[in-house]
Predicted model as a PDB file, atoms N, CA, C, CB and O in Angstrom, pLDDT in the B-factor column:
MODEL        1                                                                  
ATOM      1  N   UNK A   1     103.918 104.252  76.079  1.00 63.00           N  
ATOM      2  CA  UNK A   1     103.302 103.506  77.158  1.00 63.00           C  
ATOM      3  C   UNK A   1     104.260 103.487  78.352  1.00 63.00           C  
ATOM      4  CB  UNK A   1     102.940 102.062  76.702  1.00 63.00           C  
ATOM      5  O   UNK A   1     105.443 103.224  78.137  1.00 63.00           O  
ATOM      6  N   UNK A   2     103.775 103.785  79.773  1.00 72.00           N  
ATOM      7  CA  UNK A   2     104.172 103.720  81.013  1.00 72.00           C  
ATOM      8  C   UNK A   2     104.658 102.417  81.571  1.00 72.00           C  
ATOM      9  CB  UNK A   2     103.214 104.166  81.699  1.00 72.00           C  
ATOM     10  O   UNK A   2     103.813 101.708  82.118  1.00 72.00           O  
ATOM     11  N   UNK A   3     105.989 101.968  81.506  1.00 75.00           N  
ATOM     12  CA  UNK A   3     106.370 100.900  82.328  1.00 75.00           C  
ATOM     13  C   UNK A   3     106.396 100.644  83.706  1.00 75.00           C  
ATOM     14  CB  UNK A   3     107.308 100.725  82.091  1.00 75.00           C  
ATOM     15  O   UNK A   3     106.773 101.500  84.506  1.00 75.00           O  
ATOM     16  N   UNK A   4     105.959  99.345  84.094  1.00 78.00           N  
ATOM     17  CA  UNK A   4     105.581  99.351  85.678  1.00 78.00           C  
ATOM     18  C   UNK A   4     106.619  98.246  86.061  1.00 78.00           C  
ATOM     19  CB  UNK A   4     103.784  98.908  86.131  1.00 78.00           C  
ATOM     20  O   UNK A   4     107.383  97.569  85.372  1.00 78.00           O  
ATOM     21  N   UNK A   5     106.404  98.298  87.251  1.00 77.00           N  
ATOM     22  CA  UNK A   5     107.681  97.431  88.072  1.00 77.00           C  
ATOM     23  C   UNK A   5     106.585  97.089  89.237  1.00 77.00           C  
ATOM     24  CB  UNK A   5     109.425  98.514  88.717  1.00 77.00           C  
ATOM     25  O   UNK A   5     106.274  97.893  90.115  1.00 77.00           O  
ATOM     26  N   UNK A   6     106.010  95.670  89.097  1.00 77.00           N  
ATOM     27  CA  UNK A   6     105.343  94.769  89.975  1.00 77.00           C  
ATOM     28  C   UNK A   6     106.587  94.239  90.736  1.00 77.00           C  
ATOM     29  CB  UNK A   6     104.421  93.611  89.204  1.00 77.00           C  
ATOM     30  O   UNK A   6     107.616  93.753  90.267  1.00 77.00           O  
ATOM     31  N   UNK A   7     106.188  94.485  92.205  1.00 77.00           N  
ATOM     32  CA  UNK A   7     106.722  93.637  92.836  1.00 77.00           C  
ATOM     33  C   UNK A   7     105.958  92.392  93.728  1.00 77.00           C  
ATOM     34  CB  UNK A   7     107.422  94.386  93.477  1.00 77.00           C  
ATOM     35  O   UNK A   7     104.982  92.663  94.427  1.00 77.00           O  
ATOM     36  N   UNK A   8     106.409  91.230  93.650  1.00 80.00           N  
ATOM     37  CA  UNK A   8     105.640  90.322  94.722  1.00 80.00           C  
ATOM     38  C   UNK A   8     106.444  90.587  96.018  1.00 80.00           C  
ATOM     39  CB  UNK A   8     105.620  88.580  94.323  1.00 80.00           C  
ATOM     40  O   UNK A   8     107.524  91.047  96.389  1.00 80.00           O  
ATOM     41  N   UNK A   9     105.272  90.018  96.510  1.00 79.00           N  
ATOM     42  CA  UNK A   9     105.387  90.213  97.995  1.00 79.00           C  
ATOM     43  C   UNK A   9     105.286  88.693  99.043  1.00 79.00           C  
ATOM     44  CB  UNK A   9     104.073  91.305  98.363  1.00 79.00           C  
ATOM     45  O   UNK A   9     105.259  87.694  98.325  1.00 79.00           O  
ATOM     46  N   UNK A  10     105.254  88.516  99.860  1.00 83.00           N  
ATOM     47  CA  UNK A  10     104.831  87.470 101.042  1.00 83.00           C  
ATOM     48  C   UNK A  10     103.492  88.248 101.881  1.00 83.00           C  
ATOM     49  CB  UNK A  10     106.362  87.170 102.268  1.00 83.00           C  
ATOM     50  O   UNK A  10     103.525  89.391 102.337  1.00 83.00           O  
ATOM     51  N   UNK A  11     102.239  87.218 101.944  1.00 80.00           N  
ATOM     52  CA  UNK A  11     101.421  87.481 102.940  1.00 80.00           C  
ATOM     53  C   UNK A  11     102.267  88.295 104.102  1.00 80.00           C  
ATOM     54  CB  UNK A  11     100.793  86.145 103.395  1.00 80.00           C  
ATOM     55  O   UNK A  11     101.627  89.312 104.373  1.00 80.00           O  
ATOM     56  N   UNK A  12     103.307  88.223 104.776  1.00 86.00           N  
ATOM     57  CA  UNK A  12     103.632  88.724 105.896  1.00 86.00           C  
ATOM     58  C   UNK A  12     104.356  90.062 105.680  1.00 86.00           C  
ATOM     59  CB  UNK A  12     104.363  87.772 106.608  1.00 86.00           C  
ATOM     60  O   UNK A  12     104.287  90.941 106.539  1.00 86.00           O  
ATOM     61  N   UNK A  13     105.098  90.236 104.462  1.00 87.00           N  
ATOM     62  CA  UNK A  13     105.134  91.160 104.243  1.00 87.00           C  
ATOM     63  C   UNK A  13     104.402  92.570 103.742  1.00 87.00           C  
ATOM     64  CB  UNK A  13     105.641  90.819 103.966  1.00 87.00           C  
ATOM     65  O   UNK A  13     104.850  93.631 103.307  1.00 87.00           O  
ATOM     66  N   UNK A  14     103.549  92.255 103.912  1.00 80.00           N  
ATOM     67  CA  UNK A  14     102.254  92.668 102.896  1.00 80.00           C  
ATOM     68  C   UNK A  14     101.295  92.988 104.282  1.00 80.00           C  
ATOM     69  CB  UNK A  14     101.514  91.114 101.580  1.00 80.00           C  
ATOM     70  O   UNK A  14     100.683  94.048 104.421  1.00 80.00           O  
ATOM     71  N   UNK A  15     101.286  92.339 104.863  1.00 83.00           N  
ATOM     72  CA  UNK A  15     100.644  92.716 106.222  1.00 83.00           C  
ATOM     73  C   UNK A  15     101.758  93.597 107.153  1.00 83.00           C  
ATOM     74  CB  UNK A  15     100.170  91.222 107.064  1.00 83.00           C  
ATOM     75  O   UNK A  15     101.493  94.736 107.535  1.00 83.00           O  
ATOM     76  N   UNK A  16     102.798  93.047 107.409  1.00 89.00           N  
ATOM     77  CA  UNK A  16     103.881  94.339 107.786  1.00 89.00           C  
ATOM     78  C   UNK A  16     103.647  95.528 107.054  1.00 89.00           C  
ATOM     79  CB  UNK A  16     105.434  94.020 107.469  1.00 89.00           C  
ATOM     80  O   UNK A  16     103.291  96.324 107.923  1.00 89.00           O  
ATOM     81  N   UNK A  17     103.641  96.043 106.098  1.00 86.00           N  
ATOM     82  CA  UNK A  17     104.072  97.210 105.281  1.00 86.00           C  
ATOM     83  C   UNK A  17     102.805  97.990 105.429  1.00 86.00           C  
ATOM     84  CB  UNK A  17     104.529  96.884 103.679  1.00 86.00           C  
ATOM     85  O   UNK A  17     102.842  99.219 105.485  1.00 86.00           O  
ATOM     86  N   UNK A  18     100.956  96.883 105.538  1.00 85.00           N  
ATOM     87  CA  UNK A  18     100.225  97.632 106.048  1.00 85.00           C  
ATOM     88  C   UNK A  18     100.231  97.948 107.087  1.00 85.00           C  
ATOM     89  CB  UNK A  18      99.446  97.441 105.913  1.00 85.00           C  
ATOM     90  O   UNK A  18      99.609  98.988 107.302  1.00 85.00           O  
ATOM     91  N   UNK A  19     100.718  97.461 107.954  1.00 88.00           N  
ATOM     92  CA  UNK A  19     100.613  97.815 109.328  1.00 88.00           C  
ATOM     93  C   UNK A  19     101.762  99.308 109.890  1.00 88.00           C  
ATOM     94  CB  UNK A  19     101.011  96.254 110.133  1.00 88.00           C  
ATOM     95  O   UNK A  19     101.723 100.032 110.885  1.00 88.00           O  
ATOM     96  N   UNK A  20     102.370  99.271 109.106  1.00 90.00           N  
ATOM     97  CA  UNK A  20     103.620 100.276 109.212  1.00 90.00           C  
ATOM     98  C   UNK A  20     103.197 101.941 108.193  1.00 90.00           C  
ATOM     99  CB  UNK A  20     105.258  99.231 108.362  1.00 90.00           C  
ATOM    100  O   UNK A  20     103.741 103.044 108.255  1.00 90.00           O  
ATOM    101  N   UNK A  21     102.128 101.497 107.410  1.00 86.00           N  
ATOM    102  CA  UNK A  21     101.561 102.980 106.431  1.00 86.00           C  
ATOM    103  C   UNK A  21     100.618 103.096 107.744  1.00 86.00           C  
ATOM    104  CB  UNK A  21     100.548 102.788 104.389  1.00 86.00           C  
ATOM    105  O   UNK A  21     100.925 104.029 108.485  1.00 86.00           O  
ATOM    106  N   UNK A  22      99.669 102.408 108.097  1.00 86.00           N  
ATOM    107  CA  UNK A  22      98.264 102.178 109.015  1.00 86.00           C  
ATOM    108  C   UNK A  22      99.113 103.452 110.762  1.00 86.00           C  
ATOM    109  CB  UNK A  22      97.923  99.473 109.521  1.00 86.00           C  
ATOM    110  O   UNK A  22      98.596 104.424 111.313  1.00 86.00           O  
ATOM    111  N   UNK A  23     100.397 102.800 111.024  1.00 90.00           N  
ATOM    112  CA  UNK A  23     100.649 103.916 111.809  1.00 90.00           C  
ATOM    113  C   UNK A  23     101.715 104.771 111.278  1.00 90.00           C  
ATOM    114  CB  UNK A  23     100.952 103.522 113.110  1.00 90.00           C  
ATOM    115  O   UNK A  23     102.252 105.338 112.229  1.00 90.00           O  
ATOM    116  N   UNK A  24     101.986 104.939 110.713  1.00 87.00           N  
ATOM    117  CA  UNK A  24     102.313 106.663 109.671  1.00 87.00           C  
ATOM    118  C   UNK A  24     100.854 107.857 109.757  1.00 87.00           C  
ATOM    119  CB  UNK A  24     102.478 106.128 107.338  1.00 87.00           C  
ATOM    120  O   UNK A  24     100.603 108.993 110.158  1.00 87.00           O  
ATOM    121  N   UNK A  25     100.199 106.717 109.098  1.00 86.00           N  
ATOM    122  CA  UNK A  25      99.183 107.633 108.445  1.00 86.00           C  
ATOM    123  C   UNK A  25      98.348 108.353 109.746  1.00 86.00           C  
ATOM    124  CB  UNK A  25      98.090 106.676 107.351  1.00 86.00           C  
ATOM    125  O   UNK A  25      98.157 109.569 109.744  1.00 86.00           O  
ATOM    126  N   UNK A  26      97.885 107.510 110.822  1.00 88.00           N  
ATOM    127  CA  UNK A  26      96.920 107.567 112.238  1.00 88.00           C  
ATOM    128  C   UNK A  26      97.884 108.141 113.195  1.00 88.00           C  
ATOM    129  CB  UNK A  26      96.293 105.955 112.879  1.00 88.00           C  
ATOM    130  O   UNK A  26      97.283 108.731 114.093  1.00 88.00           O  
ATOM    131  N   UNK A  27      99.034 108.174 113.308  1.00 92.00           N  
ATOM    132  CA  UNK A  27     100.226 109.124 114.443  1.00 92.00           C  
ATOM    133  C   UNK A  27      99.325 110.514 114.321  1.00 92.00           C  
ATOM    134  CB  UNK A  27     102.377 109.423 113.689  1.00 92.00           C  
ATOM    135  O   UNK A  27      98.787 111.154 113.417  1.00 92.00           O  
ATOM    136  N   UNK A  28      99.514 110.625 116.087  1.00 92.00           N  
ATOM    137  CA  UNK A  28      98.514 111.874 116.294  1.00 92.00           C  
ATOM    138  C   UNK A  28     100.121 112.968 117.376  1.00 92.00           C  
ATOM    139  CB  UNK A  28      96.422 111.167 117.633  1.00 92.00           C  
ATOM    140  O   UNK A  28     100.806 112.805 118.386  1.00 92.00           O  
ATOM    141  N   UNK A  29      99.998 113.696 116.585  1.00 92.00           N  
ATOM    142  CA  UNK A  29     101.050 114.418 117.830  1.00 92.00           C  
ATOM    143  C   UNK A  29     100.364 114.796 119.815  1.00 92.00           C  
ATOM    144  CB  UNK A  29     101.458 116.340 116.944  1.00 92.00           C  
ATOM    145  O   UNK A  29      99.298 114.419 120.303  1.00 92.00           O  
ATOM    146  N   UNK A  30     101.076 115.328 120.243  1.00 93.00           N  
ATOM    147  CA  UNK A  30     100.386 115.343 121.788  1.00 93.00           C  
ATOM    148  C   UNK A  30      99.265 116.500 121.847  1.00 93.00           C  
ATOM    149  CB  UNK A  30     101.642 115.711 123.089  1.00 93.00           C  
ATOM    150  O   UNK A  30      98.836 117.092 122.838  1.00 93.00           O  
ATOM    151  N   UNK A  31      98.931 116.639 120.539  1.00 94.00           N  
ATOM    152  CA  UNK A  31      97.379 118.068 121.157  1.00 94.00           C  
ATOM    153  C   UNK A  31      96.283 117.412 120.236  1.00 94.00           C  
ATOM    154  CB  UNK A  31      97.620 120.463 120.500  1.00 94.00           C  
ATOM    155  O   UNK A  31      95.207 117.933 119.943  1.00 94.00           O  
ATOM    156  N   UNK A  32      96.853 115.873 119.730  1.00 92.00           N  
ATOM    157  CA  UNK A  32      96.046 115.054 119.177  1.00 92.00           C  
ATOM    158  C   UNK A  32      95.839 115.412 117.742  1.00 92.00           C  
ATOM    159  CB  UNK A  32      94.900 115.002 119.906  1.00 92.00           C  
ATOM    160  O   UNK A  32      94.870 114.866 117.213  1.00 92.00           O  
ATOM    161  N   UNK A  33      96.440 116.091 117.122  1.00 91.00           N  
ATOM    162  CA  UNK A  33      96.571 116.548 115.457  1.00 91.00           C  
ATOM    163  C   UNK A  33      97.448 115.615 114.794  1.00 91.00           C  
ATOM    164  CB  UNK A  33      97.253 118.112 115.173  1.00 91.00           C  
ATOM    165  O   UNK A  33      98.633 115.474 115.097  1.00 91.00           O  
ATOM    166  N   UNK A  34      96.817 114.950 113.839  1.00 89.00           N  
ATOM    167  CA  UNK A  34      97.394 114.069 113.215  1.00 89.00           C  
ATOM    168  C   UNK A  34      98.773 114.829 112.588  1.00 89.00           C  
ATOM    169  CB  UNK A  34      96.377 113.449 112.235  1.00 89.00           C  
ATOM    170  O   UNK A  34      98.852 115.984 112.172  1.00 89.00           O  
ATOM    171  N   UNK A  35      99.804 113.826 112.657  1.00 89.00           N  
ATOM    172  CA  UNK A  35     100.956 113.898 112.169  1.00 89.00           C  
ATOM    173  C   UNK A  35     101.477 114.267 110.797  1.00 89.00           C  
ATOM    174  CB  UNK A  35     101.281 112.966 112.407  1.00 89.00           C  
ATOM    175  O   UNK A  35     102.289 115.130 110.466  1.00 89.00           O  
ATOM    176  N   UNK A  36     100.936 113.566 110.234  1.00 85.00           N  
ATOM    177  CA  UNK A  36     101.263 113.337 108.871  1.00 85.00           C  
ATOM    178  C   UNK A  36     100.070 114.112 108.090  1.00 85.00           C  
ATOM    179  CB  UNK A  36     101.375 111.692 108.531  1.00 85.00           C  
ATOM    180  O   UNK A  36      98.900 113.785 108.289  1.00 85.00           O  
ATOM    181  N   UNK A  37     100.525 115.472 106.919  1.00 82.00           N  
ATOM    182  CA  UNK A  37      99.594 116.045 106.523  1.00 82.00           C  
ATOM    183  C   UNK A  37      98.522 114.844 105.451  1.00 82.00           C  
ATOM    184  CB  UNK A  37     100.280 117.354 105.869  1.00 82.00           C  
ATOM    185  O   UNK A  37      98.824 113.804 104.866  1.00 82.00           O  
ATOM    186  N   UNK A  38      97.340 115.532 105.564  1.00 77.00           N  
ATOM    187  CA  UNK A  38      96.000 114.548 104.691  1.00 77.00           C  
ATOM    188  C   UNK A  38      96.083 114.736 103.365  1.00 77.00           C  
ATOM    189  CB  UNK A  38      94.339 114.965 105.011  1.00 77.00           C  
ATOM    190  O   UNK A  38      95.286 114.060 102.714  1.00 77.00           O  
ATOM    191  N   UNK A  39      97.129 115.771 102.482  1.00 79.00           N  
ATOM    192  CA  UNK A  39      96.993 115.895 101.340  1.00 79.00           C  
ATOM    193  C   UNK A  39      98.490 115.236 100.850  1.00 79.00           C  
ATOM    194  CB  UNK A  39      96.581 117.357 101.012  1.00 79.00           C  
ATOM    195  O   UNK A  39      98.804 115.219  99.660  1.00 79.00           O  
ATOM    196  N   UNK A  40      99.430 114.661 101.995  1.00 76.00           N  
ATOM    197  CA  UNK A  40     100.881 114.130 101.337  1.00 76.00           C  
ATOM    198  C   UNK A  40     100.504 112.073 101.980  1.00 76.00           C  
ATOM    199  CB  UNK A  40     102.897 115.340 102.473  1.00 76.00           C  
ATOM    200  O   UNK A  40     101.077 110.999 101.797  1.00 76.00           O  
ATOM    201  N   UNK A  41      99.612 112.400 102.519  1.00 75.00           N  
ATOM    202  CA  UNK A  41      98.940 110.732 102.414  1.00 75.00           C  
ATOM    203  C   UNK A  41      98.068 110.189 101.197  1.00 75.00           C  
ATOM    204  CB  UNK A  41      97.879 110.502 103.648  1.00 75.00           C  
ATOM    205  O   UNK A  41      97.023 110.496 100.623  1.00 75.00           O  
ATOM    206  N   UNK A  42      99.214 109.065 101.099  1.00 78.00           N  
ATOM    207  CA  UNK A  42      98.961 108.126 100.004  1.00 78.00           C  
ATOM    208  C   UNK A  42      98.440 106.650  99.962  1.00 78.00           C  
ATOM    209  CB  UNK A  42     100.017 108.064  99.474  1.00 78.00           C  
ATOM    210  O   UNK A  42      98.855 105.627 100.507  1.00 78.00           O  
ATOM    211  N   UNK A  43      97.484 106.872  99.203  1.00 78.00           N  
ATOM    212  CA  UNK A  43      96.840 105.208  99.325  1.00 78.00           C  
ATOM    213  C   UNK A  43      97.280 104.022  99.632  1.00 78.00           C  
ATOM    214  CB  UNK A  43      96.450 104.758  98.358  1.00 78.00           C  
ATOM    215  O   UNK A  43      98.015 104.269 100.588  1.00 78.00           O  
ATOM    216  N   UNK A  44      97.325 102.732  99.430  1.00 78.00           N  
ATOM    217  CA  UNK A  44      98.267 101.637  99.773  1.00 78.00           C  
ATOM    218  C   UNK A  44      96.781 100.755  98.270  1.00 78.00           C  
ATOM    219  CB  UNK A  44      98.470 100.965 102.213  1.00 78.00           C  
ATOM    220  O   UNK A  44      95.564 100.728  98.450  1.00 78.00           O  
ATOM    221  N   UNK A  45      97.458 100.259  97.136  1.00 80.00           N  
ATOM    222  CA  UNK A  45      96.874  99.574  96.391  1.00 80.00           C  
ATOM    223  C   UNK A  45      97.413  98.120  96.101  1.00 80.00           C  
ATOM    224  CB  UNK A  45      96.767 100.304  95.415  1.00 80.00           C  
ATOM    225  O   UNK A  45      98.461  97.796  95.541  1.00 80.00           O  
ATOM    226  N   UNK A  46      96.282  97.228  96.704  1.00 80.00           N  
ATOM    227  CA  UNK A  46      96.659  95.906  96.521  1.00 80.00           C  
ATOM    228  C   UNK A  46      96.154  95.425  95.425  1.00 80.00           C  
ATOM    229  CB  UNK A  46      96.354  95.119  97.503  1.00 80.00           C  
ATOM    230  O   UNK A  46      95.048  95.836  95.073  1.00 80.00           O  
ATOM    231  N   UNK A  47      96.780  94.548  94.719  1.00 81.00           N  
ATOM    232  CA  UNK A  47      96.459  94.323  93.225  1.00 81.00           C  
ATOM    233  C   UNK A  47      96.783  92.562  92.920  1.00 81.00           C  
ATOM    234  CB  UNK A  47      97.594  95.486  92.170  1.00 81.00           C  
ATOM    235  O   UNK A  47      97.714  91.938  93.429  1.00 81.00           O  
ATOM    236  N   UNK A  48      96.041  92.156  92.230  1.00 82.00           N  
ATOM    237  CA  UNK A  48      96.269  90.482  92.333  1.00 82.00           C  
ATOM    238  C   UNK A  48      94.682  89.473  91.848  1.00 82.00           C  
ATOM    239  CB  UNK A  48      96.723  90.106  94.335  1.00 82.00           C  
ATOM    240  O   UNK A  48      93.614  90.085  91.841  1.00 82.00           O  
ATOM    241  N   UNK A  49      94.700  88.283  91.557  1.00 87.00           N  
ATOM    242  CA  UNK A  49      93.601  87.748  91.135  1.00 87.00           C  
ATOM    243  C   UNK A  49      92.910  87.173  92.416  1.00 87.00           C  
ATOM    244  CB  UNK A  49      93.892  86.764  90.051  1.00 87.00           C  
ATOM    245  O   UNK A  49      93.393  86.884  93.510  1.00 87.00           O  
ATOM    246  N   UNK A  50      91.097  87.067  91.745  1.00 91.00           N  
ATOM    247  CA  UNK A  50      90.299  87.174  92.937  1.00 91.00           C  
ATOM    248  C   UNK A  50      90.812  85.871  93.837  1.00 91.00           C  
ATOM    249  CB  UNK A  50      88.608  87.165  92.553  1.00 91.00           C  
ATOM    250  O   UNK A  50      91.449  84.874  93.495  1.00 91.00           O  
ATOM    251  N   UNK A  51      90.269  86.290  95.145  1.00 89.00           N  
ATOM    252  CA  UNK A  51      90.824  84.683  95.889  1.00 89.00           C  
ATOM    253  C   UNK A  51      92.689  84.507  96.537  1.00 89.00           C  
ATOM    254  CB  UNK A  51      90.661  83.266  94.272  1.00 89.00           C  
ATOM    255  O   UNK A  51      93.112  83.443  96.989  1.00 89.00           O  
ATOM    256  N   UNK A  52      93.397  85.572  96.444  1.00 82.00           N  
ATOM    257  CA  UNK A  52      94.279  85.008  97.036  1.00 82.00           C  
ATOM    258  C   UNK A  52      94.430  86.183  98.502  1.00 82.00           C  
ATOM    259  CB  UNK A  52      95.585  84.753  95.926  1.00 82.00           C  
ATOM    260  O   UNK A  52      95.510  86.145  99.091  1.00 82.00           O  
ATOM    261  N   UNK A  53      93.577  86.962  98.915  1.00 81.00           N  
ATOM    262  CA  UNK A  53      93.297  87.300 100.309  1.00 81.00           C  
ATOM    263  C   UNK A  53      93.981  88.560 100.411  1.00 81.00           C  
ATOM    264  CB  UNK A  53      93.771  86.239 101.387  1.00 81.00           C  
ATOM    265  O   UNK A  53      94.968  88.725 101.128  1.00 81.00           O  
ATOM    266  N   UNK A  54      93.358  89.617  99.558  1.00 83.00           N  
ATOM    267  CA  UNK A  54      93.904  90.932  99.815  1.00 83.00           C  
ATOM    268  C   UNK A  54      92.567  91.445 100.841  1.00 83.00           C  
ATOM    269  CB  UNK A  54      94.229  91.929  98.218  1.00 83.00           C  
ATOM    270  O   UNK A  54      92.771  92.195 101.796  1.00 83.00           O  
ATOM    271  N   UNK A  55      91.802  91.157 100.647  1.00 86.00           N  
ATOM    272  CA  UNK A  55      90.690  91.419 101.541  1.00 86.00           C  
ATOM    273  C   UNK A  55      91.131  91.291 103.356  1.00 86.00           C  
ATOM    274  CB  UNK A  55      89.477  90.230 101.052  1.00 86.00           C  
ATOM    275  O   UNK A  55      91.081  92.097 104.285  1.00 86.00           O  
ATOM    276  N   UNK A  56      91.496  90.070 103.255  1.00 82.00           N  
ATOM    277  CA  UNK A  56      91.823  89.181 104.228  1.00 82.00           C  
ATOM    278  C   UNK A  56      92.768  90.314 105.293  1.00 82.00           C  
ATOM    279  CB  UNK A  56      92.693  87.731 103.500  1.00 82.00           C  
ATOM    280  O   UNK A  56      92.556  90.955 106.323  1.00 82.00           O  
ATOM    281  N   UNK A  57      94.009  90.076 104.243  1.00 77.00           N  
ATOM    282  CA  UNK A  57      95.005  90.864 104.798  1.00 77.00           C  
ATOM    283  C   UNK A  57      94.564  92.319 105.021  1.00 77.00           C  
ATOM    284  CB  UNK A  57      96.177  90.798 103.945  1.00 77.00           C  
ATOM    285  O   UNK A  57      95.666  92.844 105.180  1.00 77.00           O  
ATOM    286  N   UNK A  58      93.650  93.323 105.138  1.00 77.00           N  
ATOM    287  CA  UNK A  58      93.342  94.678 105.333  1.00 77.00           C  
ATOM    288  C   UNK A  58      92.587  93.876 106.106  1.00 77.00           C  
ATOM    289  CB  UNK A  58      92.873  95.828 104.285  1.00 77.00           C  
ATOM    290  O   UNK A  58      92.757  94.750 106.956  1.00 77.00           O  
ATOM    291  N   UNK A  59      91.788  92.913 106.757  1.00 79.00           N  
ATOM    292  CA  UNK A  59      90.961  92.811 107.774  1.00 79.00           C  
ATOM    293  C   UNK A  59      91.867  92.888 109.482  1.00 79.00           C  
ATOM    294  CB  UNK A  59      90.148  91.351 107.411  1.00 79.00           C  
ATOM    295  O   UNK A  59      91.222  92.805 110.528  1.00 79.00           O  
TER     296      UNK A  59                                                      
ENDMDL                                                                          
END                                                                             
């Protein structure tokens, strides 16, 4: 079996870190071609019980 390493986070951090993949991922160079290739972009998975505002935070 695969061991995992959860880390917690802070609402603010958690909104920083999206906001920092959000422009990685959308950087367009100057002939407007995205930056960052579409097959070395990686998801961002929020994980946690219903109700404490992962929704929220991607809004």
């Amino acid at each position: 079996m695969k061991s995992q390493i959860v880390e917690t986070v802070t609402i603010a951090q958690a909104k920083d870190t999206i906001l920092q993949a959000a422009a990685v991922y959308f950087a367009r160079d100057q002939r407007g071609n995205y930056t960052l290739q579409r097959r070395r972009a990686r998801p961002i998975c929020l994980m946690g019980p219903a109700g404490i505002g992962k929704t929220e935070i991607v809004r």
